[in-house]
GUTI-24717 format. One record per atom (N, C-alpha, C): atom name; z, x, y. Coordinates in Angstrom, 3 decimals, decimal comma, padded with zeros to 6 digits. Atoms other than C-alpha are relative to their C-alpha. Example, Ala and Ser with C-alpha at 12.3 -4.5 7.8 and 13.67 -1.06 7.14 Angstrom:
BEGIN
+-------+----------+----------+----------+
: atomo :       c3 :       c1 :       c2 :
+-------+----------+----------+----------+
:     N :  000,000 :  000,890 : -001,190 :
:    CA :  007,800 :  012,300 : -004,500 :
:     C :  000,000 :  000,900 :  001,200 :
:     N : -000,060 : -000,820 : -001,190 :
:    CA :  007,140 :  013,670 : -001,060 :
:     C :  000,730 : -000,770 :  001,090 :
+-------+----------+----------+----------+
END
This chain:
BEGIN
+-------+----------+----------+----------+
: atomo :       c3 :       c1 :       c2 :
+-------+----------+----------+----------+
:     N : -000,129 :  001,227 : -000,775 :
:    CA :  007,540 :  021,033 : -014,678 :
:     C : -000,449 : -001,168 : -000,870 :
:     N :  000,490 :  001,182 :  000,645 :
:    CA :  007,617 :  017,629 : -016,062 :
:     C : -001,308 : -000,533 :  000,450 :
:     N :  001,115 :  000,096 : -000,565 :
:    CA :  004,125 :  016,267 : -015,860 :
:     C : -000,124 : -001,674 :  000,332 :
:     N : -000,194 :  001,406 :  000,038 :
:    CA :  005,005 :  012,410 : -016,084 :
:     C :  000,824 : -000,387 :  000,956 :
:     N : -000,984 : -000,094 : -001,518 :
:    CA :  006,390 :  011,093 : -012,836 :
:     C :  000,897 : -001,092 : -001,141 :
:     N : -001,253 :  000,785 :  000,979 :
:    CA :  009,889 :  009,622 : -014,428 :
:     C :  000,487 : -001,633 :  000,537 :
:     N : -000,678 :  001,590 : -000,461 :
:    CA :  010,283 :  006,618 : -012,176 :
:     C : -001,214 : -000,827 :  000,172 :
:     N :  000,605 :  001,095 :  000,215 :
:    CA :  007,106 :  005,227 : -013,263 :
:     C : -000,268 : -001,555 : -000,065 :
:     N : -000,296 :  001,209 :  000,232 :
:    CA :  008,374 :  002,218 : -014,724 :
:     C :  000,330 : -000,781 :  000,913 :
:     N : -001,130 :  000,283 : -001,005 :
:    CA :  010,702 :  001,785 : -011,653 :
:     C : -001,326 : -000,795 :  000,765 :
:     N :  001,159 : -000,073 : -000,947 :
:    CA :  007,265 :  002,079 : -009,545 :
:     C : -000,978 : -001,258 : -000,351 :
:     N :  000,857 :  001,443 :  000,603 :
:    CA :  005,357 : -000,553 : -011,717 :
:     C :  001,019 : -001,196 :  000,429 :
:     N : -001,363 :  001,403 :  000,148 :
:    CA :  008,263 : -003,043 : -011,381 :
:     C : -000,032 :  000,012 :  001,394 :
:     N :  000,442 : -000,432 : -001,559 :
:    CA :  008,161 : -001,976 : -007,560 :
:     C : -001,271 : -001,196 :  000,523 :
:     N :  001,451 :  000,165 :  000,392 :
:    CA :  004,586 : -002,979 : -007,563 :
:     C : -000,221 : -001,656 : -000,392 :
:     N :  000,028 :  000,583 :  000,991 :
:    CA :  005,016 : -005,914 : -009,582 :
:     C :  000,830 : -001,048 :  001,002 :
:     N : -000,791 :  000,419 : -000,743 :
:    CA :  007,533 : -007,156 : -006,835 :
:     C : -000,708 : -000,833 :  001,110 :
:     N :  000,090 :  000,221 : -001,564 :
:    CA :  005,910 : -006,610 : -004,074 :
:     C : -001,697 : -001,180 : -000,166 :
:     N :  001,486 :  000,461 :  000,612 :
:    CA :  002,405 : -008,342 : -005,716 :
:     C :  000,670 : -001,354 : -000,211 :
:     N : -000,399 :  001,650 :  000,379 :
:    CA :  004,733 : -011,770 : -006,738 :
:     C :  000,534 : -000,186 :  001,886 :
:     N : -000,409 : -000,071 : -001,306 :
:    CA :  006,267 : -011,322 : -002,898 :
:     C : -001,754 : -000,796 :  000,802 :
:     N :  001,530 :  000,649 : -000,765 :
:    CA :  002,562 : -011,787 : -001,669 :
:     C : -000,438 : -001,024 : -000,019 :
:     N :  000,900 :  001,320 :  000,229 :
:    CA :  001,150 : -014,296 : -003,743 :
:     C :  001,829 : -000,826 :  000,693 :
:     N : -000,617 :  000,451 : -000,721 :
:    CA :  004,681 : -016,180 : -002,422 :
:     C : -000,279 : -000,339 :  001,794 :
:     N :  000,359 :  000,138 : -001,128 :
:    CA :  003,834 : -015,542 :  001,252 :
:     C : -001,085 : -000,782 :  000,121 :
:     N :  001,114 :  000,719 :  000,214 :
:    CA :  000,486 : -016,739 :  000,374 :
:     C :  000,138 : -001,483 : -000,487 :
:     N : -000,466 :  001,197 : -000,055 :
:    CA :  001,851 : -019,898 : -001,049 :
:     C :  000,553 : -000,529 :  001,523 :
:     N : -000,513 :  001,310 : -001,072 :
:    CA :  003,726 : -021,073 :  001,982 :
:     C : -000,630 :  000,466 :  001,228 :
:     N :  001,367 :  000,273 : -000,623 :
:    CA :  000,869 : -019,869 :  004,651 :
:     C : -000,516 : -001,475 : -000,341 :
:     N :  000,236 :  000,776 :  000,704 :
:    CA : -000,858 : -022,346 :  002,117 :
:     C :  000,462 : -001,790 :  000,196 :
:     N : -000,992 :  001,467 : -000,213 :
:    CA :  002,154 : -025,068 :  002,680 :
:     C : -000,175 : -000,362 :  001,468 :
:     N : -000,046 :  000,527 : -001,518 :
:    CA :  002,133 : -024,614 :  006,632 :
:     C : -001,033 : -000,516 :  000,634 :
:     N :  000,662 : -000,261 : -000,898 :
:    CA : -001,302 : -024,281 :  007,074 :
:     C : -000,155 : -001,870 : -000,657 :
:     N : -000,137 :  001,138 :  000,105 :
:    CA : -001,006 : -028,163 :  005,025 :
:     C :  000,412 : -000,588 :  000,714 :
:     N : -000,771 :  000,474 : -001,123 :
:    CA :  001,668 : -029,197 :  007,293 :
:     C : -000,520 : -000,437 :  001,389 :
:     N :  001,415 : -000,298 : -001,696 :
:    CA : -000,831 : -028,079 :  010,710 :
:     C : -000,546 : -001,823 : -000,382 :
:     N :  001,280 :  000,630 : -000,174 :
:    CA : -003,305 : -030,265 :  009,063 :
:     C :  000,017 : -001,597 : -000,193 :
:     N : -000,468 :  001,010 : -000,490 :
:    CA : -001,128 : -033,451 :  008,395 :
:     C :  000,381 : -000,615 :  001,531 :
:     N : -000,891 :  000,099 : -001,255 :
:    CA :  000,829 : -033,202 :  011,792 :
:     C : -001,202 : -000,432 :  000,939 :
:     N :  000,837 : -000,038 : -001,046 :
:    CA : -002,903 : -033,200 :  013,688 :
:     C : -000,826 : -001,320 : -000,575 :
:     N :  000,505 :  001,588 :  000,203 :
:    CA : -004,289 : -036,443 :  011,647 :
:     C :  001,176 : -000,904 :  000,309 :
:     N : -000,591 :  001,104 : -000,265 :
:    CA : -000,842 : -038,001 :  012,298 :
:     C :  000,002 : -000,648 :  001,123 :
:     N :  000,549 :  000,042 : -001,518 :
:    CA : -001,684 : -037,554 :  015,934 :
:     C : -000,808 : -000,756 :  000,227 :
:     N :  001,159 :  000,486 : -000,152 :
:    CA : -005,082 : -038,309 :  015,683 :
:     C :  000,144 : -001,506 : -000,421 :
:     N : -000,238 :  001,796 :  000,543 :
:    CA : -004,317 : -041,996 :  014,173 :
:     C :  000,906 : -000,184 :  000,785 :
:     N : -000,824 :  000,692 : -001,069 :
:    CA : -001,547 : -042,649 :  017,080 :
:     C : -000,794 :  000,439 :  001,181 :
:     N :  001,128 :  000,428 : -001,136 :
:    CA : -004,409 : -041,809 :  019,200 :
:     C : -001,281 : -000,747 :  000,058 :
:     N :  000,889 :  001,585 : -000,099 :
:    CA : -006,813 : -044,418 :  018,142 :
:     C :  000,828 : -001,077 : -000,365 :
:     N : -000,828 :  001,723 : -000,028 :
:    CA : -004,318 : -047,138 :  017,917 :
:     C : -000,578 : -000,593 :  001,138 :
:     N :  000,265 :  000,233 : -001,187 :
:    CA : -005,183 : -049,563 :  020,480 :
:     C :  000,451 : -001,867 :  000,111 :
:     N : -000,697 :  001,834 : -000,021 :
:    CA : -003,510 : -053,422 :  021,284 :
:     C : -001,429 : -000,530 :  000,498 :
:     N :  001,147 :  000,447 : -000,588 :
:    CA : -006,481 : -055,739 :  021,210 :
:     C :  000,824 : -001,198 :  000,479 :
:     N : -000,808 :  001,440 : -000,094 :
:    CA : -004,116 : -059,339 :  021,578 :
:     C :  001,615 : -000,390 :  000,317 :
:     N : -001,637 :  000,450 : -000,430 :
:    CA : -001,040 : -060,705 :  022,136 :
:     C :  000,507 : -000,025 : -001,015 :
:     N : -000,414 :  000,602 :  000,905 :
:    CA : -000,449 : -062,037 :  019,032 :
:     C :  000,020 :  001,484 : -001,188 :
:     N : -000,453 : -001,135 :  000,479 :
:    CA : -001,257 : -058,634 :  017,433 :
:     C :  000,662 :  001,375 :  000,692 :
:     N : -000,572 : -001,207 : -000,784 :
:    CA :  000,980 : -056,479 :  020,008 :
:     C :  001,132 :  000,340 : -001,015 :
:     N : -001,250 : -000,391 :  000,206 :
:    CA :  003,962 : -056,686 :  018,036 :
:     C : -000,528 :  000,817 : -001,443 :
:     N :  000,619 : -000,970 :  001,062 :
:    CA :  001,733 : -055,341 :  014,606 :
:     C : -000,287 :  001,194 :  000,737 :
:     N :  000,959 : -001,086 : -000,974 :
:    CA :  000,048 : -052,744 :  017,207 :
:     C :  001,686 :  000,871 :  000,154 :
:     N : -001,143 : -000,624 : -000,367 :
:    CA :  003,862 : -051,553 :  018,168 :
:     C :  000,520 :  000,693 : -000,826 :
:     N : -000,328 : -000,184 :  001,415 :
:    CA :  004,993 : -051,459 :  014,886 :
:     C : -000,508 :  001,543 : -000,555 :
:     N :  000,904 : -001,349 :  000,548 :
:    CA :  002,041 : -048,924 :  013,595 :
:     C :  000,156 :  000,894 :  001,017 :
:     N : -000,371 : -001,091 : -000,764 :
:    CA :  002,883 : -047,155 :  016,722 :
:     C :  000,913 :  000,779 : -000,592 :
:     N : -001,683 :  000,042 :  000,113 :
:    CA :  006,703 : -046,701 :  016,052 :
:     C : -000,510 :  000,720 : -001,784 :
:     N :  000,050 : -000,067 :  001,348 :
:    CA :  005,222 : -046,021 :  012,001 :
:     C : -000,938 :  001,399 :  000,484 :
:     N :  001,067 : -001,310 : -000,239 :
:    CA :  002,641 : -043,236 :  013,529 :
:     C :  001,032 :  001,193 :  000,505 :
:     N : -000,911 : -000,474 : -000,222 :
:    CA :  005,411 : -042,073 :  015,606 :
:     C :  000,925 :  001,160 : -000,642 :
:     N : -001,017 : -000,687 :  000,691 :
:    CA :  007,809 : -041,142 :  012,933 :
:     C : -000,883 :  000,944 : -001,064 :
:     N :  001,209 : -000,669 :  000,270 :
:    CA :  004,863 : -039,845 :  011,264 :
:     C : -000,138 :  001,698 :  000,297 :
:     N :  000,444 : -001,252 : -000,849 :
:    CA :  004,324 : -037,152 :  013,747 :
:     C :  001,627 :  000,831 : -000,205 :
:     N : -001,238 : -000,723 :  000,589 :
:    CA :  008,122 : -036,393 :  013,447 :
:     C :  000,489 :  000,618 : -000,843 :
:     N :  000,253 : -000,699 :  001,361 :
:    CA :  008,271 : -035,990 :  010,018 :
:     C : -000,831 :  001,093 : -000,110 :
:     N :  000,970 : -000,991 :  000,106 :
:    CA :  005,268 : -033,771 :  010,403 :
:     C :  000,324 :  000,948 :  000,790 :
:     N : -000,470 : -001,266 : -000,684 :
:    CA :  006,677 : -031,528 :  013,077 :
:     C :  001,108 :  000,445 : -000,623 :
:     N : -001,636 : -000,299 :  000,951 :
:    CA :  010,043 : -031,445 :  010,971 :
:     C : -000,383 :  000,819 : -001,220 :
:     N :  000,320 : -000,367 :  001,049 :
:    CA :  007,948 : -030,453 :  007,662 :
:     C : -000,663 :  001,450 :  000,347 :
:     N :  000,405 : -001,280 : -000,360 :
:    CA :  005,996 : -027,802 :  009,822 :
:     C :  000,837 :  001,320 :  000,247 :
:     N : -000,638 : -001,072 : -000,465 :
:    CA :  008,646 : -026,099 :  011,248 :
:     C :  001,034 :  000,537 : -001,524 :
:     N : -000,527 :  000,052 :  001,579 :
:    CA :  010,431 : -026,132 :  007,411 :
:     C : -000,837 :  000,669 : -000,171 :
:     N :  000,983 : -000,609 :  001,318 :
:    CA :  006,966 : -024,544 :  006,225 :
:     C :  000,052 :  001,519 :  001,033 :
:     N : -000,081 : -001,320 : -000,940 :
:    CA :  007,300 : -021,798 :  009,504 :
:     C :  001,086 :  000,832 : -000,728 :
:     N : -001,520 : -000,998 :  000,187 :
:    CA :  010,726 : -020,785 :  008,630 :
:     C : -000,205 :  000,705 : -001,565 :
:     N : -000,153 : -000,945 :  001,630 :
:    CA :  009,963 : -020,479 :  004,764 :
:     C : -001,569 :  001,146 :  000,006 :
:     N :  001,006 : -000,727 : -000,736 :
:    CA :  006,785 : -018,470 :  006,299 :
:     C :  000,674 :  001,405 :  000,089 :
:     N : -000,603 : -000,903 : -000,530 :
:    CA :  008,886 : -015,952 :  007,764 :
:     C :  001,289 :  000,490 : -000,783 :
:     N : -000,827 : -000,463 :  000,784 :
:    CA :  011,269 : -015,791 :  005,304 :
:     C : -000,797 :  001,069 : -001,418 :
:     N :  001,039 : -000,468 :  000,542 :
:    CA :  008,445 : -014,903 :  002,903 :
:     C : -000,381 :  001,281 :  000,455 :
:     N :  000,553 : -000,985 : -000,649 :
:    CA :  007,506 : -012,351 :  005,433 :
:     C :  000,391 :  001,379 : -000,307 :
:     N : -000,829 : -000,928 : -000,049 :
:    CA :  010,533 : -010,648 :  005,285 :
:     C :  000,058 :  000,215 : -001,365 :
:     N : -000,581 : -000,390 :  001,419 :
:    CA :  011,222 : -010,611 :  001,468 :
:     C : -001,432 :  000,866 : -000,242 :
:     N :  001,598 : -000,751 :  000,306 :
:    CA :  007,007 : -009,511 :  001,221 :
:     C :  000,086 :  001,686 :  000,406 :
:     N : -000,764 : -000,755 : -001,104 :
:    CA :  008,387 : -006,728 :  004,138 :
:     C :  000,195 :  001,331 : -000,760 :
:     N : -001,017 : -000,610 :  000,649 :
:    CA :  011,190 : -005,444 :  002,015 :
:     C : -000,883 :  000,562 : -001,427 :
:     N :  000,642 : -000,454 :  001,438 :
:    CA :  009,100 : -005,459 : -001,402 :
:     C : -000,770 :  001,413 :  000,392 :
:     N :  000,838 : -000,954 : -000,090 :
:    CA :  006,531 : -003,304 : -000,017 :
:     C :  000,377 :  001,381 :  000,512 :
:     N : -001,019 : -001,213 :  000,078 :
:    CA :  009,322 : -000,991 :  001,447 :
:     C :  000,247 :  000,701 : -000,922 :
:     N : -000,744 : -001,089 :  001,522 :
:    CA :  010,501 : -000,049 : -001,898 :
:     C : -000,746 :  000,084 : -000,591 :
:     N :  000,911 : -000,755 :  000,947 :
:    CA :  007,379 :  000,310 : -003,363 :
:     C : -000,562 :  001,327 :  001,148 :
:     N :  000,408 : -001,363 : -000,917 :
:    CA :  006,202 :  002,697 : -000,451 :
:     C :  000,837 :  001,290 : -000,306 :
:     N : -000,921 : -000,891 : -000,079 :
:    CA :  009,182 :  004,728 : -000,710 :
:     C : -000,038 :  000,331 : -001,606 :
:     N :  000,583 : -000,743 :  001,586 :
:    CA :  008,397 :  005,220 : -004,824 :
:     C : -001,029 :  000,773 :  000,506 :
:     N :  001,766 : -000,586 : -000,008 :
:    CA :  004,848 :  005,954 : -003,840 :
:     C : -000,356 :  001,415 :  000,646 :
:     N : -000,896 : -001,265 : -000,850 :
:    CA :  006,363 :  008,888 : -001,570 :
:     C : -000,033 :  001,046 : -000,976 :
:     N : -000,191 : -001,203 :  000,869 :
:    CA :  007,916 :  010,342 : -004,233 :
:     C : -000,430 :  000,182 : -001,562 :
:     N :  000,900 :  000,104 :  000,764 :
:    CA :  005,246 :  009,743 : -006,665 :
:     C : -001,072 :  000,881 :  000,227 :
:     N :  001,293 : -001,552 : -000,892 :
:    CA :  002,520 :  012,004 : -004,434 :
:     C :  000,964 :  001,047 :  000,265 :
:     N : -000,343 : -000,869 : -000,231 :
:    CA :  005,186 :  014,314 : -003,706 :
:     C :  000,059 :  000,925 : -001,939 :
:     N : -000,001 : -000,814 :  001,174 :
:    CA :  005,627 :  014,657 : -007,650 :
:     C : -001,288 :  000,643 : -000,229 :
:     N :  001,541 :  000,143 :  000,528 :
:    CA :  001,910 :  014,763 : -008,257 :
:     C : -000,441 :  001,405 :  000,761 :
:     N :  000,515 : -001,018 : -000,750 :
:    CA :  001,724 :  018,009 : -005,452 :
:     C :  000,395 :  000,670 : -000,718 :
:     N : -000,301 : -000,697 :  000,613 :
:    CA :  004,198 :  019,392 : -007,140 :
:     C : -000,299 :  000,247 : -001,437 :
:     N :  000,922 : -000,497 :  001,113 :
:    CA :  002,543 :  019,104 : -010,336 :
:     C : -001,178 :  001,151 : -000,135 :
:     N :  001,550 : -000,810 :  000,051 :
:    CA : -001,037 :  020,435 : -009,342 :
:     C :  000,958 :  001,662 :  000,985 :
:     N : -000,779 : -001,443 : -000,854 :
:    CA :  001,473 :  023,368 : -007,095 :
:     C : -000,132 :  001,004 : -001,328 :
:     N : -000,436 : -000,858 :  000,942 :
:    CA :  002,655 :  024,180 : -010,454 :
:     C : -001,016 :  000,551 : -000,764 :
:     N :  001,003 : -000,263 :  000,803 :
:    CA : -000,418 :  024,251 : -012,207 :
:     C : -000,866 :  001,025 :  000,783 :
:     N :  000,474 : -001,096 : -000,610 :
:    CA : -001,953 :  026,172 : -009,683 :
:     C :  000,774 :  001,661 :  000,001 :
:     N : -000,934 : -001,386 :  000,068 :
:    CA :  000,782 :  028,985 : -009,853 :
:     C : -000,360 :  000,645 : -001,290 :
:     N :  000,117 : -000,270 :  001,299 :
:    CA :  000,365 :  028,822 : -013,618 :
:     C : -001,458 :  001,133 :  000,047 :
:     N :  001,276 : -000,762 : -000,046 :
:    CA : -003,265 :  029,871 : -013,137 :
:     C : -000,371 :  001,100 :  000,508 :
:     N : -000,232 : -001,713 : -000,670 :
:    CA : -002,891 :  032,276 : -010,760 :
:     C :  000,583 :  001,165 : -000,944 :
:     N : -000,792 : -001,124 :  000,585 :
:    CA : -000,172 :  034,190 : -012,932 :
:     C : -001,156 :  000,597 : -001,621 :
:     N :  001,133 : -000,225 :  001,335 :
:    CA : -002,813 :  033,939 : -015,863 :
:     C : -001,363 :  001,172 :  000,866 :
:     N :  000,484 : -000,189 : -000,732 :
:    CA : -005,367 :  035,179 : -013,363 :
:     C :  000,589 :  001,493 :  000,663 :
:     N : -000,891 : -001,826 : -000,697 :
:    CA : -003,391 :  038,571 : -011,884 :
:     C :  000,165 :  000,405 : -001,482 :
:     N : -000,660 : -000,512 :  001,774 :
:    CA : -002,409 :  038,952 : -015,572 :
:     C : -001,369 :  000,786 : -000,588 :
:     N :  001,361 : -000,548 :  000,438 :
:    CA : -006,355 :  039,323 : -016,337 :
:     C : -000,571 :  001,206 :  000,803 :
:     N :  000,560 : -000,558 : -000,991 :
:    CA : -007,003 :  041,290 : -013,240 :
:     C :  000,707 :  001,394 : -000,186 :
:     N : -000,844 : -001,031 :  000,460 :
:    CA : -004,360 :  044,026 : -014,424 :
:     C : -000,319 :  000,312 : -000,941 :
:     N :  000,186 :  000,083 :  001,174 :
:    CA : -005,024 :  044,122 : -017,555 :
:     C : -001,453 :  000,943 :  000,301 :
:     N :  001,219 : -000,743 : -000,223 :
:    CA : -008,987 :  045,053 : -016,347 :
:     C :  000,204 :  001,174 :  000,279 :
:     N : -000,440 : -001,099 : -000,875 :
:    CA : -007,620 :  047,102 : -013,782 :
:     C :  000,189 :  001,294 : -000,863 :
:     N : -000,038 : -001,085 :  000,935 :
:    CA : -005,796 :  049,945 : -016,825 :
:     C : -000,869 : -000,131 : -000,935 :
:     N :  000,743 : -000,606 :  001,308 :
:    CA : -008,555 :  049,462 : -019,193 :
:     C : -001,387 :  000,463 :  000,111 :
:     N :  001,228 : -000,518 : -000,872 :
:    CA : -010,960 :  050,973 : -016,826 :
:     C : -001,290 : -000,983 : -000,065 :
:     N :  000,962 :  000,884 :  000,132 :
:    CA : -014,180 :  049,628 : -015,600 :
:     C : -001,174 :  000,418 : -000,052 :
:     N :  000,984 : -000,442 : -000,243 :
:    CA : -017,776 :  050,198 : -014,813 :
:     C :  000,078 :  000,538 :  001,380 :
:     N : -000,478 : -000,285 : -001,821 :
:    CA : -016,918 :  050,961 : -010,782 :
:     C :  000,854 :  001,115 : -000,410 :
:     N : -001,103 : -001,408 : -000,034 :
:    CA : -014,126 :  053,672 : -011,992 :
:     C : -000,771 :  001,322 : -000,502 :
:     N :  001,253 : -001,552 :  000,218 :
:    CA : -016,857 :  056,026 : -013,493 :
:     C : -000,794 :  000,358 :  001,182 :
:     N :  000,881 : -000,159 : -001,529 :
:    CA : -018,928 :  055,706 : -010,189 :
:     C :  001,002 :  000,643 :  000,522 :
:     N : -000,822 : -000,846 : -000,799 :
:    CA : -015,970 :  056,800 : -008,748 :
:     C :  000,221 :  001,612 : -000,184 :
:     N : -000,077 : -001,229 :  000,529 :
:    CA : -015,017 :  059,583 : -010,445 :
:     C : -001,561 :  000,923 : -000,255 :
:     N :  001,289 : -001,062 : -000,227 :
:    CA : -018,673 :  060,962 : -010,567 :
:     C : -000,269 :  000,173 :  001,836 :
:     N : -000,028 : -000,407 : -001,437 :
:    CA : -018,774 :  060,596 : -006,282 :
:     C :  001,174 :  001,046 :  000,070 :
:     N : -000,836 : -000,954 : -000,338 :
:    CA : -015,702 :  062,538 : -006,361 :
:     C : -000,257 :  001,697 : -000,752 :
:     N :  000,090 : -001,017 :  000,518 :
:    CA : -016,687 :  065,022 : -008,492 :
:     C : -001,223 :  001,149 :  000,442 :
:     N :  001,168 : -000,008 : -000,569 :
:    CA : -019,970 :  065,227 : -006,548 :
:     C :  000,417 :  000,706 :  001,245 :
:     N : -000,935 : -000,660 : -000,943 :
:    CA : -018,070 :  065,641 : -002,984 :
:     C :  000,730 :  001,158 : -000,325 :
:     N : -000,493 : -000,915 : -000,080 :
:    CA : -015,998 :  068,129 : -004,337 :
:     C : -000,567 :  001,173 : -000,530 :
:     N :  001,103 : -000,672 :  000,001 :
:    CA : -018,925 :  070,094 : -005,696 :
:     C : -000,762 :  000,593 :  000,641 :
:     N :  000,973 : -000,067 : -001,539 :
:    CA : -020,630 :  069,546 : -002,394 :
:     C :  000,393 :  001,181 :  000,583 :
:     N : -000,941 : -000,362 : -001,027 :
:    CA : -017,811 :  070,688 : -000,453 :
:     C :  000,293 :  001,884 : -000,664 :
:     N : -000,309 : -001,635 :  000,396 :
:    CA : -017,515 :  073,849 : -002,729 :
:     C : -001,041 :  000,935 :  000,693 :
:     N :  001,247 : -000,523 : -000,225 :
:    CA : -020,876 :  074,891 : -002,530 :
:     C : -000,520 :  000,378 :  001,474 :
:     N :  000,231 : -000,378 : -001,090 :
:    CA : -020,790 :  075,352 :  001,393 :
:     C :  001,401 :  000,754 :  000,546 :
:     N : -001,181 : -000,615 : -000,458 :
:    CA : -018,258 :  076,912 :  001,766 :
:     C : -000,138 :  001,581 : -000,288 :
+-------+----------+----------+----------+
END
């Protein structure tokens, strides 16, 4: 058995995907959670506006109408930073799909490695155990002296 899983490279590049996929997602989090934090000061400044005069109502309207579009722009830029959010999500998604599905058959190689190596050992292992087995042992003389003993025994009362 080959001992080098062969789609290594594949698996690094995999890997390598799904790791630029992230830091991506992580960028535009990053962009939206900017977006949030414009959209809620553009608010916050068209909620302390306030008309003190006559003479400055039509300035006061103005910075309304300028806060206004403000907030527009900022809900327009948010929902732009949502969508590339979720697009992110999905490409992050997909990366980590196809590295999972290497990584599969990366531990499946890796069982079948240590399988093989274990078989190997075994056959080395019965090989030694045979081998003992015909070249007699210390236990096969015990034997053969109980038997020779029993059938001694067994004479002798008879």
């Amino acid at each position: 058995m080959e001992r080098a899983f062969r789609l290594q490279g594949l698996l690094n590049l995999r890997h390598l995907q799904e790791d630029q996929a992230a830091g991506r997602l992580a960028t535009a989090h990053a962009d939206l959670h900017d977006a949030d934090k414009r959209l809620g000061e553009a608010r916050e400044r068209l909620g302390e506006m306030t008309a003190t005069s006559g003479s400055n109502l039509a300035v006061a309207a103005a910075m309304r109408n300028a806060a206004r579009m403000q907030i527009q722009e900022g809900l327009a830029r948010r929902e732009y930073a949502q969508a590339v959010v979720d697009q992110r999500q999905v490409e992050w998604v997909g990366a980590k799909r196809l590295s999972a599905t290497l990584e599969k058959l990366e531990n499946r190689h890796a069982e079948a490695v240590i399988a093989d190596d274990l078989h190997k050992e075994q056959v080395v292992l019965d090989e030694l155990a045979s081998h003992m087995g015909n070249s007699g042992s210390a236990t096969d003389g015990l034997k053969t002296k109980t038997s020779r003993e029993d059938s001694v025994g067994k004479g002798g009362r008879q």
